[in-house]
Structure formats: structure tokens, C-alpha cells
Phi, psi and omega in degrees: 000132195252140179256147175310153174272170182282145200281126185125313177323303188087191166302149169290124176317350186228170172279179189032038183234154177274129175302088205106005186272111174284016175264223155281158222269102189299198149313077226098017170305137187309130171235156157020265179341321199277356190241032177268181179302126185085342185295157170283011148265355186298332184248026207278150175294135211265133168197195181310322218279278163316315172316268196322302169327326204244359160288315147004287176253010152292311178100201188278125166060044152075013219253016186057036200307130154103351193275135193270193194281318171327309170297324186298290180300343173279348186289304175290223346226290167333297159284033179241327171279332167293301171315311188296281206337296189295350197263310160342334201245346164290329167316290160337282196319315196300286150359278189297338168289323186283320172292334169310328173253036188272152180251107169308156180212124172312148184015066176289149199276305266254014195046256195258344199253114192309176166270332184201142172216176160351098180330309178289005180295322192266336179300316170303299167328274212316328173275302198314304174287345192039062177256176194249143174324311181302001193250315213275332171286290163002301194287323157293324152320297153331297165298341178278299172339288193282075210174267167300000194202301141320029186277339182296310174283018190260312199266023165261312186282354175266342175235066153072354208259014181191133173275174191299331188303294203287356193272325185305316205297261192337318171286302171319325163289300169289006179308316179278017170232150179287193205268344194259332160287302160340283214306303175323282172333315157325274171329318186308288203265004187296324218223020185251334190250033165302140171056009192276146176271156181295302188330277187317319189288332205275294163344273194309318174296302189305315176297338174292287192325296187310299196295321182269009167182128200287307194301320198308345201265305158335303176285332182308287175355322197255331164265026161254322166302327193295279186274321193267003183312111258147121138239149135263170195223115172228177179262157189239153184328312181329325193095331183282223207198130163250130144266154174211156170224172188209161169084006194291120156328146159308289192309343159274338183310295177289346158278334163294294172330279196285006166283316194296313180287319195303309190289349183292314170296311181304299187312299199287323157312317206230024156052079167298287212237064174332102201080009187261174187261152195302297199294351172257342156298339183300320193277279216317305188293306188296268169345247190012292172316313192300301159342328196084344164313124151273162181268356159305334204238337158272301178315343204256305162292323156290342175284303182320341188232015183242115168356158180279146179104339173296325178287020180261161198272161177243163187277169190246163187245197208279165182315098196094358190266352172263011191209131184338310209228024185296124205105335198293132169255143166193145182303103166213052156093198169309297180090009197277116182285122188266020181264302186332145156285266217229085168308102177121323214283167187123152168250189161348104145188163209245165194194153187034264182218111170230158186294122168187165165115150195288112181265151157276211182321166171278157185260152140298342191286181191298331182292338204087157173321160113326127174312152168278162165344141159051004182288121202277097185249111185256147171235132181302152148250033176258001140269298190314302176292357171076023169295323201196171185230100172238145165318165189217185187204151163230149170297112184088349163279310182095236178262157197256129171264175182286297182337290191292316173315300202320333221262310167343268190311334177280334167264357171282289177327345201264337198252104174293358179262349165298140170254103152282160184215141171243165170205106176272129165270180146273177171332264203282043169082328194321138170275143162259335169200129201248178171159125188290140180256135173229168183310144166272178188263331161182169203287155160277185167277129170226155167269191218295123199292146178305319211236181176249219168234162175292164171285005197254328163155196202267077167301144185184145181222139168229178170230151212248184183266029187265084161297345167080175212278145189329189152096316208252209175218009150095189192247092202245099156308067159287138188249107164267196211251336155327305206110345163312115180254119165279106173293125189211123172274123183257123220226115162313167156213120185299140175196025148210308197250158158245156178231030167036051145274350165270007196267153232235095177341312156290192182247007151253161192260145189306165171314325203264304173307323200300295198288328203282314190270338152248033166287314176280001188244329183071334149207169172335151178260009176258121208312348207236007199225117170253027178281132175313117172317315202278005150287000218230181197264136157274130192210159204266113169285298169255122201329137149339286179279027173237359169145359188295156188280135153291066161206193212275023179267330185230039169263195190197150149240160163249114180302148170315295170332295197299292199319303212280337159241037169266351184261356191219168220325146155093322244210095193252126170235154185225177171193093202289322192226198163276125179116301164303101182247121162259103162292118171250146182288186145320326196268328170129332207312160181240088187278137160234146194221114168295179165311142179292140185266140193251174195278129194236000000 
């Protein structure tokens, strides 16, 4: 029995197939050939019909059998249309949850499609999809844009002639115009961007923008100084660290750029870094700068550390003359790593053994630098004591390899303004028990050291014989390799049972209750929300005036946002144990996000 074709759809792109039939492929089935250069399939429009067709003939595990080369590509070029086809209608979808969460607003321009909605909408995506808030808004923006405002580049990405990147490149570019300039823009580049690189659509969007409001490129500019002003800092596949700063006045920008090269040319003249290439001298010069390295004071240290003879200078060459491609420009977005809230953001807090606290300049000696500011670090200390070789982390970094704890933690130490922390976990990372380290007061008796020392200097925890309150886990010496002795009291933290000694008469919770609780939780507790606990709300899983308890069985931590919609209609949060938050949506679906696991 043959079904009406689907509505948007049309007719099956091919003859003799039942239109709209989600099954397997009839008489007249679609073959190879057709999807060569010229085929009756080379350009066919993407809908159910095709998904199937070119799932078919890829075969088991994608590998195509019989297909000559010509077909392969055409075969690939047909799924990059099913992929846009697909991205369209997760969009669609995306569409129908915002009028479902929509706010009404008297004489809305937009038809069926609200203007605002529901705070927590994005919160649903973001678990549904398992993206970071920031993406499940993106992803929502998008769908309303390309609709309310955007529809002609809403129907190039549903028939294949532009992916979701470029369709994203275009709403983004079109951001500064109001909706009768958007259109104006539309219209410009609509019939342009068949077969166009993202690079070539985001040029052609910019250039729209300049030609239909002159002003538009000035204000993007200018409300980019304004709102995107930002530096970050994250990790790259690599194991190494990207900085940025975003939001730059032009005119520092490019003064800072070539102060960066002028110091490189400096470097590479005076053989810094004998045999590196210009662009690694460029990172040597930025770090640097930021740093406070003068450039008298890196020559001075590399000749100190260079073989006798090595120093003598070389010519440095012009900005790029050691690298292929240098100068090539290309559109490639923000460059913004999109899972993170707030990379970087945070004050103290502890994990293994961490790091934090206000360095001053960077040192020069032989030793290396002092840590920079504020850097949130766990470093094991079973690597430090030299027990293990486990991997650390930094907050907005990721994983740490040991070479790199070791070179950390050795540069933390070089710095009297680091604040330490200990933190003991369990079998699966949980903290079970935490404590801030302060001076000791003069040395104790102590017993036998846990540990030997690092290749960094003679790291060490001992315990003193103050064992602390039943319950607890004593009183603990760290030694840094410097000769510093630190004093850490070590304070349980519940994650199965409480036995509610921290808990607070009122409804804000002590310092101590406070610090404890982000320690076990390490960020917001809505599972899709990465903000630093110590950026977040301490909240009341069960509201305060209804009877909660201030303490760590029914605190949180919360992002400011997640408090606000976890307080609002439809949105039930729990907490079966200490630690363990369950979110249910509006819709009923259910996330649950346990305690942060620290690297064990």
C-alpha cells in the first residue's frame, strides 16, 4: 500500500520506489551509476529516500563494493546532503520545544515562533543532547534564526546546498542587523553559496553585512569590545595550553602582535633557542611578556644554560619567512573550546595536592618561573612523592601528564603565595576527605614519611600525632621541596552517610561547610553546567523554608542560572545521598550527576 509522500519532501527522487516507504529499496532501485558525475542521482535533493538509498549502496561498514572512484565521490558528496537534511530537522525539532516553552509576547513579528522562552529550554537540550549550556543555546538560537529571520538559509541547509557550520558562519555575521537588514543581506548572498568552503560563505556574509549597513561592521566591533572582552585559557589535544584573549581593541591587537614578533627577531638573533622555528619563538616572546621576562633576562638565562659557544648571534629572518604558510588567513570562527562555562574561572580549591594563589612576577633563576596567578591544579601526590606516575588536571585544562605535574607543582612551590590543599579520595576518585594547608607553627615529632622524593626535590607528608576528632583523619605535615612545612587538618566529607556536624543553624552555611561541599561537588551539579564550584551558589536542594537542612547532605553547588531554573515551574531536583543530584525536566526525563571524580 503506497503512502502520500512526506510533507516538504515531494516525490521519491527516483521511479518505481513506493514514495515515502521507509523500507528497503524495490524494483527500480537506485544504482552506483546514478550517483556518478551526471547520474540521475548526482544532485538529487536529501530526504528519507536518499538516507536510504546511499545507506545501501555504502554497504557493511561504509566500504561501498563495486563503486568506482567517481561514484565514491558522488556517493560522499550525496551523504554531506543527508548530513545538512539531518541537521535541518534536529533544528526543526529544536523549533518545536521553543514554541512549547515560549513566553508569550503581545505582537510578536516571528508567526508561531515565540520571541523568548523559557529559561530552562536550554538546560533540557543540553541534557537531552549531552552538550555543554552553551552549545544547547547556540543550538537554539540557530533554530529560531534560521526561520524567523533566516529562512532562505534555513532552506539551503534542508536541501543540502550549505551545512549546519556555514549556516551557524551566517547567523553569526548577521547578528548586528536588524531583521529588515538581515533580509536585505539574505537576499545578497542567497544564490551565491552553492559549493562555497565555510571560509568563502563567512567573507561573503561579512561583506553583506558592510554593504546593507555600513555601521554594521563598527558596531559588531564595538559590541564585541564591549561583551566578548575574555581571555582564556584550555587544552589542546596535544597535551599542551592555548591562551587567547578575545574582544582586543584592533589597534592593540596589532600592537601587541608586532611587539610579540619584534621580541622573536630578538630571541632568533641571539640564538635563544638554537634551531627553533620563528613561530615558537613568537610563544617564548608572548609568555614571556605576559610574564614579565625582559628581554635581557631571557638572553641572560639562555646563554647560561647553553653549551660554551653557542651564543654567538644569528640573523633573524622578517616576520613568517620560516613558515609555509604564513600570513594565510582564514575564517575560522572564535576559536572559543565550546564545552567549558568559565575556563579558568575560580578561586582555591583543592584536590590531591593543589595549587592556587596570587604569584608574584615571574623568576628568572635557573629554577623557572614562579606558577602564575591563580591557577586551580590537582596534582597527585603519590607523582609528586614519586609512588606513581598518575596523571593531575587543571580546571579549564584537563588532564595533566606526570612530567608536567612534577614541573607544576615544582613551580608552585618556587612561589610563597600558593595556597595548598589536600584531598583524600576513594576507589573511584570521590573526595572523602579535604584540608587547607597553613604554616606550620615549628616542627613536630613525626613519623615515618609517606613517600621518598621527586626528581624535583624532596616532597613529603607525614602525620603528626594529633589524630583529630573521632571520625576524622588527623593532622598532616607537607614538605615542599623548597623546605617549607605545611600544616592540614583533614575534615571528612560525606558522600554516602552524613552525620550532619557541619551543618549550620541558618540558612547560609559556614565557611568551612561551604568550602567542603565544593570540594565534593567541583562544579555546578546540573550535569551539563561546567562553572567552578567555587563560582557557583551554595542552594538548598530542599528549599531552606521548607524545612532543609543547611548542610552537606542538602547543600549544592549551583550556577547562578541552574539555581534559577531549578526554582522554576515543571523542575524538580533531589539528593538520594550526599553528593548525588538528580534532575527531573519539565518533560519528566531524568540526569543524575554524582560527586566529581578527582584523578585516583
Amino acid at each position: 500500500m503506497s503512502q502520500q509522500p512526506i510533507s516538504g519532501h515531494g516525490q521519491s527522487p527516483w521511479p518505481g520506489r513506493d514514495p515515502g516507504l521507509p523500507g528497503g529499496l524495490a524494483a527500480g532501485q537506485p544504482t552506483l551509476a546514478d550517483f556518478a558525475e551526471g547520474g540521475a542521482l548526482d544532485a538529487c535533493p536529501p530526504g528519507p529516500d536518499l538516507a536510504v538509498a546511499v545507506a545501501g549502496l555504502s554497504g557493511p561498514d561504509w566500504r561501498c563494493p563495486g563503486a568506482t572512484d567517481e561514484e565514491l565521490l558522488g556517493l560522499l558528496n550525496r551523504w554531506a546532503s543527508v548530513e545538512s537534511w539531518a541537521a535541518a530537522g534536529k533544528l526543526g525539532v529544536a523549533r518545536e520545544l521553543l514554541r512549547r516553552r515560549g513566553i508569550p509576547v503581545p505582537g510578536s513579528a516571528y508567526g508561531d515562533l515565540p520571541e523568548i522562552w523559557d529559561e530552562g529550554t536550554g538546560h533540557e537540550v543540553a541534557g537531552a543532547l549531552a552538550v555543554s549550556l552553551p552549545a544547547a543555546d547556540r543550538l537554539l538560537n540557530l533554530a529560531w534564526t534560521l526561520q524567523a529571520r533566516l529562512p532562505r538559509i534555513g532552506a539551503l541547509l534542508a536541501a543540502g546546498t550549505i551545512d549546519a557550520l556555514k549556516a551557524s558562519i551566517i547567523v553569526k555575521e548577521f547578528l548586528v542587523l536588524d531583521d529588515p537588514h538581515a533580509a536585505m543581506a539574505e537576499a545578497l548572498i542567497v544564490d551565491q553559496l552553492a559549493d562555497k568552503t565555510a571560509a568563502q560563505v563567512g567573507k561573503l556574509a561579512a561583506d553583506a553585512v558592510i554593504r546593507v549597513d555600513p555601521e554594521g561592521a563598527e558596531k559588531r566591533r564595538e559590541r564585541a569590545e564591549r561583551d566578548d572582552a575574555r581571555v582564556r585559557i584550555w587544552r589542546e589535544n596535544t597535551g599542551a595550553s592555548a591562551l587567547a584573549a578575545h574582544g582586543l581593541p584592533t589597534d592593540a591587537a596589532l600592537a601587541a602582535h608586532a611587539n610579540i614578533n619584534a621580541r622573536a627577531l630578538a630571541y632568533k638573533k641571539a640564538k635563544v633557542m638554537p634551531g627553533a622555528k620563528l613561530d615558537q619563538l613568537r610563544v617564548l616572546a608572548f609568555t614571556d611578556i605576559l610574564n614579565g621576562i625582559t628581554l635581557a633576562d631571557r638572553i641572560t638565562l639562555a646563554q647560561a644554560h647553553s653549551p660554551a659557544g653557542d651564543s654567538e648571534p644569528a640573523r633573524g629572518k622578517a616576520p613568517g619567512e620560516d613558515d609555509e604558510h604564513a600570513g594565510e588567513n582564514d575564517y575560522a570562527g572564535d576559536g572559543n573550546p565550546e564545552d567549558d562555562e568559565e575556563p579558568g574561572d575560580g578561586a582555591k580549591s583543592g584536590e590531591d595536592v593543589t595549587a592556587s594563589g596570587e604569584a608574584p612576577a615571574a623568576s628568572t633563576a635557573a629554577a623557572g618561573p614562579a606558577l602564575p596567578a591563580w591557577s586551580n591544579l590537582t596534582l597527585p601526590l603519590a607523582t609528586l612523592l614519586g609512588l606513581a606516575s598518575r596523571a593531575g588536571e587543571g580546571h579549564g585544562l584537563g588532564p595533566l601528564d606526570p612530567a608536567l605535574v612534577r614541573d607544576l607543582a615544582a613551580a608552585a612551590s618556587r612561589s610563597p603565595h600558593s595556597a595548598w590543599c589536600l584531598t583524600i579520595t576513594d576507589r573511584n576518585g570521590h573526595a572523602i576527605a579535604h584540608g587547607c594547608a597553613r604554616p606550620a607553627r615549628k616542627k613536630r615529632k613525626q613519623t615515618r614519611p609517606l613517600g621518598a622524593g621527586s626528581r624535583d626535590g624532596p616532597w613529603a607528608l607525614t602525620r603528626q600525632d594529633d589524630l583529630g576528632p573521632p571520625g576524622g583523619y588527623g593532622t598532616w605535615t607537607l614538605t615542599l621541596p623548597t623546605g617549607r612545612d605545611l600544616t592540614i587538618k583533614l575534615s571528612p566529607i560525606p558522600v554516602r552517610d552524613c552525620d550532619h556536624r557541619y551543618e549550620s543553624a541558618g540558612y547560609q552555611p559556614s565557611d568551612t561547610l561551604r568550602h567542603l561541599v565544593e570540594i565534593r561537588d567541583g562544579t555546578c551539579t546540573f550535569p551539563s553546567c561546567s562553572r567552578h564550584a567555587s563560582g557557583c551558589d551554595f542552594e538548598h536542594t530542599i528549599p531552606h523554608d521548607q524545612g532543609g537542612r543547611t548542610c552537606a547532605c542538602n547543600g549544592a553547588a549551583r550556577s547562578r542560572r541552574c539555581h534559577r531554573v531549578k526554582q522554576s515551574k515543571g523542575w524538580t531536583v533531589t539528593q538520594p545521598r550526599p553528593g548525588w543530584h538528580r534532575w527531573t525536566t519539565p518533560s519528566g526525563r531524568s540526569y543524575t550527576q554524582g560527586p566529581r571524580q578527582y584523578p585516583a
